[in-house]
KEKE-3310 file (N, C-alpha, C; in steps of 0.2 Angstrom, whole numbers, plus 5000, padded with zeros to 4 digits):
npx = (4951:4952:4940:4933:4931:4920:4915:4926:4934:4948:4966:4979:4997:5010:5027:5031:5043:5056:5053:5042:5033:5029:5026:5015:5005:5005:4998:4985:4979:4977:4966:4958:4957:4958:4973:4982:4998:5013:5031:5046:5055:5052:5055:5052:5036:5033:5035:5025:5015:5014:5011:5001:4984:4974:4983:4989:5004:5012:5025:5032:5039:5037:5039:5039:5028:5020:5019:5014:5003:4995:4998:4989:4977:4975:4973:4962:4952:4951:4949:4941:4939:4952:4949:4959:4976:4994:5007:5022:5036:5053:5068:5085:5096:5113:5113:5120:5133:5134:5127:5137:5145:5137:5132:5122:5111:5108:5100:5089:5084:5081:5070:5061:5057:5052:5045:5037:5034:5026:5015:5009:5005:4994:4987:4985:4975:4965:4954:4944:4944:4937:4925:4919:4918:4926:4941:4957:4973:4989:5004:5021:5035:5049:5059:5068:5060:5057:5068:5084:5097:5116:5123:5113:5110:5107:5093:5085:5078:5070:5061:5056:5047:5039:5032:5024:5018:5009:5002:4996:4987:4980:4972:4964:4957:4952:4939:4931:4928:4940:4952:4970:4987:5001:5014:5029:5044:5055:5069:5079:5071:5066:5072:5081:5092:5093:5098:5110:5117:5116:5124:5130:5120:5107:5093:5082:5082:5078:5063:5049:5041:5029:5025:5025:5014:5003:4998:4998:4984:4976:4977:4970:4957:4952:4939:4928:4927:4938:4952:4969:4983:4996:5010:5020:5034:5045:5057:5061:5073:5078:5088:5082)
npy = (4949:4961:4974:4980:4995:5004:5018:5023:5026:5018:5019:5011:5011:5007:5005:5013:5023:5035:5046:5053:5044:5042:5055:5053:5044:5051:5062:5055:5050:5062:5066:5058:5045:5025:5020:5009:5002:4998:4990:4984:4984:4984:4993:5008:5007:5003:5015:5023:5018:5021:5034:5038:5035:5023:5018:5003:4992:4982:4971:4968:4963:4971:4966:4953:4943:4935:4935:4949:4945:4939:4949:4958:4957:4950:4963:4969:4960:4963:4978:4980:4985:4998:5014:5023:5019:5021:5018:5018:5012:5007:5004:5005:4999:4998:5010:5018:5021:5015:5004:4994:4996:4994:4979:4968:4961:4971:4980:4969:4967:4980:4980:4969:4977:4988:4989:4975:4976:4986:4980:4969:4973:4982:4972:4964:4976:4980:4972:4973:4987:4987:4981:4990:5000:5011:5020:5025:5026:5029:5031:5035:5041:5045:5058:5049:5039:5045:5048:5040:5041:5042:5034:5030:5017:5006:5008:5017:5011:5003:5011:5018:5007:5004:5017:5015:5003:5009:5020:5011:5004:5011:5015:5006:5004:5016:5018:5010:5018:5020:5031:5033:5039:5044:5051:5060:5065:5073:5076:5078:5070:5078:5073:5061:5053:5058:5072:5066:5062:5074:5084:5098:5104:5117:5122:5124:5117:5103:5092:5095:5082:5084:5092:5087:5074:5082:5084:5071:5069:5077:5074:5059:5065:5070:5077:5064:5071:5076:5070:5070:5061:5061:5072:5081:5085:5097:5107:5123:5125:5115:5105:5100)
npz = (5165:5151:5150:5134:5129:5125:5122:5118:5107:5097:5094:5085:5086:5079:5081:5091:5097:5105:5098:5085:5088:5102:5102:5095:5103:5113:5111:5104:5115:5124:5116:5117:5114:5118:5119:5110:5112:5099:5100:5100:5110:5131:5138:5135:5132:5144:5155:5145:5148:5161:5161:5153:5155:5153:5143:5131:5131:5119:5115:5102:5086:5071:5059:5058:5051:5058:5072:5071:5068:5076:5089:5086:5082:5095:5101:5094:5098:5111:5111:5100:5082:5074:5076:5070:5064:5064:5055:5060:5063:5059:5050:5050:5044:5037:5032:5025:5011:4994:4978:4977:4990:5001:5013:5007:5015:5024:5016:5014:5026:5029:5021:5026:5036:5034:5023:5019:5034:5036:5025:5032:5043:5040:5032:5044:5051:5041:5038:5052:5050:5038:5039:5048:5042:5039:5046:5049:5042:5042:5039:5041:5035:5023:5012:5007:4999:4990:4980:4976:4980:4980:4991:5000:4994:5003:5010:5006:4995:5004:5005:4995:4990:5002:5002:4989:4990:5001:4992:4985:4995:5000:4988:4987:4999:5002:4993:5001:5013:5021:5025:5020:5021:5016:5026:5024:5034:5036:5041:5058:5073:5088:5101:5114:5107:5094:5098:5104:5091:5084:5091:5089:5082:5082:5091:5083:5071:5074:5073:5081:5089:5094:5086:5074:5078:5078:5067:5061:5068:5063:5050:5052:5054:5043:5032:5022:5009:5006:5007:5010:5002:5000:5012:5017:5031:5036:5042:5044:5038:5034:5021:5006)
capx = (4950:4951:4933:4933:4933:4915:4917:4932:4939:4955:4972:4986:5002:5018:5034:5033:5050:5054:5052:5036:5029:5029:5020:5007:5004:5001:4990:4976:4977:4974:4962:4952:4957:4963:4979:4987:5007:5019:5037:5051:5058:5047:5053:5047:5031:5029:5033:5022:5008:5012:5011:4995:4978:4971:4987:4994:5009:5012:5030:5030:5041:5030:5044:5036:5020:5014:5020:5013:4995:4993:4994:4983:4972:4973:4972:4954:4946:4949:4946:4938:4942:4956:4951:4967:4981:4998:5014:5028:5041:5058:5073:5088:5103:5116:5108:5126:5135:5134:5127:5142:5149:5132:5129:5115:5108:5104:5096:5085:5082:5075:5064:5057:5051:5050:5038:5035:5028:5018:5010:5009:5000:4988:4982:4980:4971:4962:4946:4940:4941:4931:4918:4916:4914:4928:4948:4964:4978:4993:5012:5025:5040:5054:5062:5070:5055:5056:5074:5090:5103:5120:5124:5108:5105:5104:5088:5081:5075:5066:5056:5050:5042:5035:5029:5019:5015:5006:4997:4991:4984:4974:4967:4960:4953:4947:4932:4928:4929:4945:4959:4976:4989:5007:5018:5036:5045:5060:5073:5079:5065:5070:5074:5090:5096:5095:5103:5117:5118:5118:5126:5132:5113:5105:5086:5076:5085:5075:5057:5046:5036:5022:5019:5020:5009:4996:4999:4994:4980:4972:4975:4966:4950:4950:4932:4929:4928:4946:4960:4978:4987:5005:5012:5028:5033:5052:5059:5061:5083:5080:5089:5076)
capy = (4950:4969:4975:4983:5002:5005:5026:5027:5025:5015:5020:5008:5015:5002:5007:5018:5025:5041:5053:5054:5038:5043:5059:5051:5041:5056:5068:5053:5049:5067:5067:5055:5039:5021:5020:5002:5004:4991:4992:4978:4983:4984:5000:5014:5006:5004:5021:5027:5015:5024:5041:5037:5030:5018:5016:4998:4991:4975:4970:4966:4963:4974:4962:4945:4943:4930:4938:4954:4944:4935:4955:4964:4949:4951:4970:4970:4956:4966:4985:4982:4989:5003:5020:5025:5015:5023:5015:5024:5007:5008:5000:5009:4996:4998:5016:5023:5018:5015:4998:4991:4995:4989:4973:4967:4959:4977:4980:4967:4967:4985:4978:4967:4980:4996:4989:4970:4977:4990:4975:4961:4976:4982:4966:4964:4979:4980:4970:4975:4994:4988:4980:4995:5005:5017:5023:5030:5021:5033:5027:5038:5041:5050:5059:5043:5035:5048:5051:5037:5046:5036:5034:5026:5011:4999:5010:5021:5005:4999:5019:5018:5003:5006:5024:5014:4999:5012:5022:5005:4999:5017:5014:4997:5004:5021:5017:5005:5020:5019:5033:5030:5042:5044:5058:5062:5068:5075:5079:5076:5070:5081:5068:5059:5050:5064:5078:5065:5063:5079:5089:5103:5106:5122:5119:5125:5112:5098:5094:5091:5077:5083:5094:5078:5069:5085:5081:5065:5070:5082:5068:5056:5066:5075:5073:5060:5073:5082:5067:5068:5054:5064:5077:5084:5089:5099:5110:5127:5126:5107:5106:5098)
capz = (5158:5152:5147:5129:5131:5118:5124:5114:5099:5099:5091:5087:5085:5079:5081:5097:5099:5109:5095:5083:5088:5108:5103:5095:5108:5120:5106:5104:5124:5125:5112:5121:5112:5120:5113:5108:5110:5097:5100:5101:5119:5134:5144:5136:5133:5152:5154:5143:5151:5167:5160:5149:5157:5147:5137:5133:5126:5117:5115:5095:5080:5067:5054:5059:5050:5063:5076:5071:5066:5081:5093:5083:5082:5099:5102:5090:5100:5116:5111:5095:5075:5079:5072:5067:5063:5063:5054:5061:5061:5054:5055:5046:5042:5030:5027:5022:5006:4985:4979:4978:4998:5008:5015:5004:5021:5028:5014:5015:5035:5028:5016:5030:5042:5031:5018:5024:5041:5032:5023:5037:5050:5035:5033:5049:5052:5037:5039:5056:5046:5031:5043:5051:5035:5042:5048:5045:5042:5042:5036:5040:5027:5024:5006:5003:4998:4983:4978:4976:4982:4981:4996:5002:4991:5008:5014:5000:4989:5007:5009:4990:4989:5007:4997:4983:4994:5004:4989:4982:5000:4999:4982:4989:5007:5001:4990:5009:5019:5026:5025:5019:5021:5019:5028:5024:5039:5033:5047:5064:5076:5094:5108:5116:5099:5091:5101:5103:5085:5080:5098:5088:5080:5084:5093:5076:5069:5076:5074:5089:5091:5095:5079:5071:5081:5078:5060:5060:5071:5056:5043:5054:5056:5038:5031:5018:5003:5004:5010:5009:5002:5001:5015:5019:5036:5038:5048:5038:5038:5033:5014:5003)
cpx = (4948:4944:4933:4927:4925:4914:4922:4936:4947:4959:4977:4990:5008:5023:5036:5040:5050:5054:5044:5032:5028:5024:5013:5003:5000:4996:4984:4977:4975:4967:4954:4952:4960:4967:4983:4995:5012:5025:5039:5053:5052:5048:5053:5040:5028:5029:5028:5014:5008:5009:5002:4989:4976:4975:4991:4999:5010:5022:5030:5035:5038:5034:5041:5029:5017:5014:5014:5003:4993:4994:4989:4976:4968:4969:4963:4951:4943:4945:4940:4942:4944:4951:4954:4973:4987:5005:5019:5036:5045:5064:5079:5098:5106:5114:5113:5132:5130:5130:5131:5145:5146:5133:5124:5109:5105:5100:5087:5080:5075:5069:5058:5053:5049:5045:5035:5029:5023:5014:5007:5003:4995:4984:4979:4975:4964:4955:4942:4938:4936:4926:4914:4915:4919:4936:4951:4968:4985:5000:5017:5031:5045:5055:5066:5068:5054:5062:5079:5095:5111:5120:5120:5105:5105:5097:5082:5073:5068:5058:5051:5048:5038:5028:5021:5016:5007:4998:4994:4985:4976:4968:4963:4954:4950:4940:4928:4927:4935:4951:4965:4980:4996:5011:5027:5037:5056:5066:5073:5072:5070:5068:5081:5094:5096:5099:5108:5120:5123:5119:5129:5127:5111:5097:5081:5079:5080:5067:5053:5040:5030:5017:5017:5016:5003:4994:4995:4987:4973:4971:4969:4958:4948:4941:4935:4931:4934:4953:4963:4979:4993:5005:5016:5030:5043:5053:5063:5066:5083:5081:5084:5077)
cpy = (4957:4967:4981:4988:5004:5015:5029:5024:5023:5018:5017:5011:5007:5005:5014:5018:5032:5046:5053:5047:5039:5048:5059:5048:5045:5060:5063:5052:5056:5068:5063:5048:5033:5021:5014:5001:4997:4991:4985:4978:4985:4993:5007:5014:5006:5010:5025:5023:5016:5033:5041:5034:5029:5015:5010:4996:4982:4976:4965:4968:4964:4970:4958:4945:4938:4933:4945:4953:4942:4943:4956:4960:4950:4958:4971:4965:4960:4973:4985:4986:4997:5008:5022:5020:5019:5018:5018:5018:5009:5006:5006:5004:4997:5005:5018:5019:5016:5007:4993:4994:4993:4984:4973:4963:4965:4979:4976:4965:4975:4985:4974:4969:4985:4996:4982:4973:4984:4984:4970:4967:4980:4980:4965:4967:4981:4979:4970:4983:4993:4986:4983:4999:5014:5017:5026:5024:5027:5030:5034:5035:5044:5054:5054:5038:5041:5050:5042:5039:5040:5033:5029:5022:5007:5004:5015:5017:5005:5006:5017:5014:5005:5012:5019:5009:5002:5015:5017:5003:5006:5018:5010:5000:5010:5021:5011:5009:5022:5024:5030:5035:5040:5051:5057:5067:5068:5080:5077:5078:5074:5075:5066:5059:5056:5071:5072:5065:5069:5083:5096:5106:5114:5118:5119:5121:5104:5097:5091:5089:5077:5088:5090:5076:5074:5084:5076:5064:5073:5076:5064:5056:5072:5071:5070:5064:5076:5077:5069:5062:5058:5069:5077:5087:5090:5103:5116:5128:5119:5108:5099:5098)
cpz = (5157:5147:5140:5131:5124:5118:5120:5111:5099:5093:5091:5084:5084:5077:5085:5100:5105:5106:5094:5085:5097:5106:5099:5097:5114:5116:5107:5110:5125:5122:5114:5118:5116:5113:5114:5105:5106:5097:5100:5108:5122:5138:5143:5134:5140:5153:5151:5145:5159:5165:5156:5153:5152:5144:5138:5129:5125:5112:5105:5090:5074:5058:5053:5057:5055:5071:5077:5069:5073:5088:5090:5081:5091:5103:5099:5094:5109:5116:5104:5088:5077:5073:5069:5069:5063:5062:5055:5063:5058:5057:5046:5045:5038:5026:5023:5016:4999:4986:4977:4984:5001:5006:5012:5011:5025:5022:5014:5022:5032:5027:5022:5033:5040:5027:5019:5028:5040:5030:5027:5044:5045:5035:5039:5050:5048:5038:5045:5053:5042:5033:5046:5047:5038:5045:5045:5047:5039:5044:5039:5036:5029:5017:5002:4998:4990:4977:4981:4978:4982:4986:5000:5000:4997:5009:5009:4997:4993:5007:5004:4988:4996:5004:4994:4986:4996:4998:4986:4987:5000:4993:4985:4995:5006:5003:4997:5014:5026:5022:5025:5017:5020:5021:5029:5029:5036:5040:5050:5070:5084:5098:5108:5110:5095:5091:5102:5097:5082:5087:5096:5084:5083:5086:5086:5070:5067:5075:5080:5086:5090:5089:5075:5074:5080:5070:5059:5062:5066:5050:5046:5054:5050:5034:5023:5010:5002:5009:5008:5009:5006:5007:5017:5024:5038:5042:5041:5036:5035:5025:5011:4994)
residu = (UNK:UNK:UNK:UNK:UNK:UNK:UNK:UNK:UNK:UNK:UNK:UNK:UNK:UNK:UNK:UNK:UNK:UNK:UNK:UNK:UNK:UNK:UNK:UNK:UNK:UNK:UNK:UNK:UNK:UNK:UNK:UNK:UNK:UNK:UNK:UNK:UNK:UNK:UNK:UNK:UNK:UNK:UNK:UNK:UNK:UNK:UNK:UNK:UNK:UNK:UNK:UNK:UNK:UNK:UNK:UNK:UNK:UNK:UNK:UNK:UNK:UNK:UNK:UNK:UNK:UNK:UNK:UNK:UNK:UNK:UNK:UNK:UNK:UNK:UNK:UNK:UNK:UNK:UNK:UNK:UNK:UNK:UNK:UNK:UNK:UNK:UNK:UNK:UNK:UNK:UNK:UNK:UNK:UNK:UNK:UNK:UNK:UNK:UNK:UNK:UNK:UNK:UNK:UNK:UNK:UNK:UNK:UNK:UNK:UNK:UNK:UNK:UNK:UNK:UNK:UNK:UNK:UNK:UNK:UNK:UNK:UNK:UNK:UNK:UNK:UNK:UNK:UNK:UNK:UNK:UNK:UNK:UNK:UNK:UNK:UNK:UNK:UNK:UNK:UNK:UNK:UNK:UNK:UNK:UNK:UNK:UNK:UNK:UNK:UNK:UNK:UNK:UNK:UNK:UNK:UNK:UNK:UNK:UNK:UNK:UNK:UNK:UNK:UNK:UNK:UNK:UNK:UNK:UNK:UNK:UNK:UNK:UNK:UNK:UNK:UNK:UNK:UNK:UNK:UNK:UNK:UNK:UNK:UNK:UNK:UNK:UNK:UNK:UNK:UNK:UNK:UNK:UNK:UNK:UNK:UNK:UNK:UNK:UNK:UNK:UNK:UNK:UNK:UNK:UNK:UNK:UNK:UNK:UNK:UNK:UNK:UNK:UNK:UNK:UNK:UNK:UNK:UNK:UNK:UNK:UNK:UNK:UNK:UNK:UNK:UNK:UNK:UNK:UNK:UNK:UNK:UNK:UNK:UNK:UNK:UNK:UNK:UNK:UNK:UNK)
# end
């Protein structure tokens, strides 16, 4: 049986990919936090539970409210109410095309994980924060979530309710003590999928990882009298 860690301040992290959700992962492990990893696949959470002490992963569809109530259920009984919550999940089907050319199914797959699993890992996380009189709950986004653009009615729709979901859940957890952030990340995140992506990109093109993840780090530990709901984080060449 692991023995909950009472030295340090936990961080869950859902939807650890190999971009911004990987280097958030290493800033709080740096930072001195156990860090609780959520993904769908298992093998870059082992990697990153060899590369991290303390750090563990839990194999998690952040779409499935039962699924996603029954870890985080488990995660808080062993480490305790996380500190910092990070939403960094997202699923991108059907992103390209008018609303007449998508699959209205990849739309609502979106809807599922992009603002659903904001809602279903919320709740989860919510009432060990309000019992504690304290967190961060920190969403990542994108420019979607503020603009329709044609092209992106399978995936736009899924950002801006994500968006307002988000500033509603802030309202609520505030006046409790509990931060509520959203950060638009606007640009290519630098790792493998992305230099394949984009192979013709220049490097300051790309953003790295880990300014995000220092980002999210300052939200998290802003004093209670000057939060951020809204931030915007691009790459100075990113058109906007």
């Amino acid at each position: 049986m692991t023995t909950r860690l009472e030295t340090h301040p936990l961080c869950l992290v859902a939807g650890v990919g190999g971009g911004a959700g990987a280097g958030v992962c290493r800033r709080f492990a740096a930072g001195g936090y156990q860090v609780a990893m959520l993904a769908r696949k298992r093998p870059l959470l082992d990697q990153l539970e060899r590369e991290l002490p303390g750090a563990l992963g839990f194999a998690c569809d952040v779409g499935d409210a039962e699924q996603m109530s029954r870890v985080v259920t488990e995660i808080v009984e062993r480490f305790g109410a996380p500190r910092v919550c990070v939403s960094n999940a997202v699923r991108v089907d059907a992103i390209f095309g008018d609303f007449l050319e998508i699959d209205p199914a990849g739309l609502e797959a979106n809807l599922r994980v992009n603002t659903m699993g904001l809602l279903h890992l919320a709740r989860a996380v919510a009432p060990s924060m309000i019992a504690a009189g304290r967190g961060a709950l920190i969403v990542t986004g994108n420019t979607a979530s503020r603009r329709g653009r044609a092209q992106f009615a399978g995936f736009a729709p899924s950002k801006a309710a994500q968006r307002i979901l988000a500033e509603s859940i802030a309202r609520s957890l505030g006046p409790r003590g509990v931060h509520v952030a959203y950060l638009v990340i606007e640009g290519g995140i630098d790792g493998p999928f992305a230099r394949q992506v984009r192979p013709e990109h220049p490097d300051d093109t790309f953003m790295d990882p880990a300014a995000i993840a220092e980002t999210i780090w300052h939200l998290a530990h802003q004093d209670p009298s000057a939060w951020t709901f809204d931030i915007d984080l691009r790459p100075f060449n990113e058109t906007w």
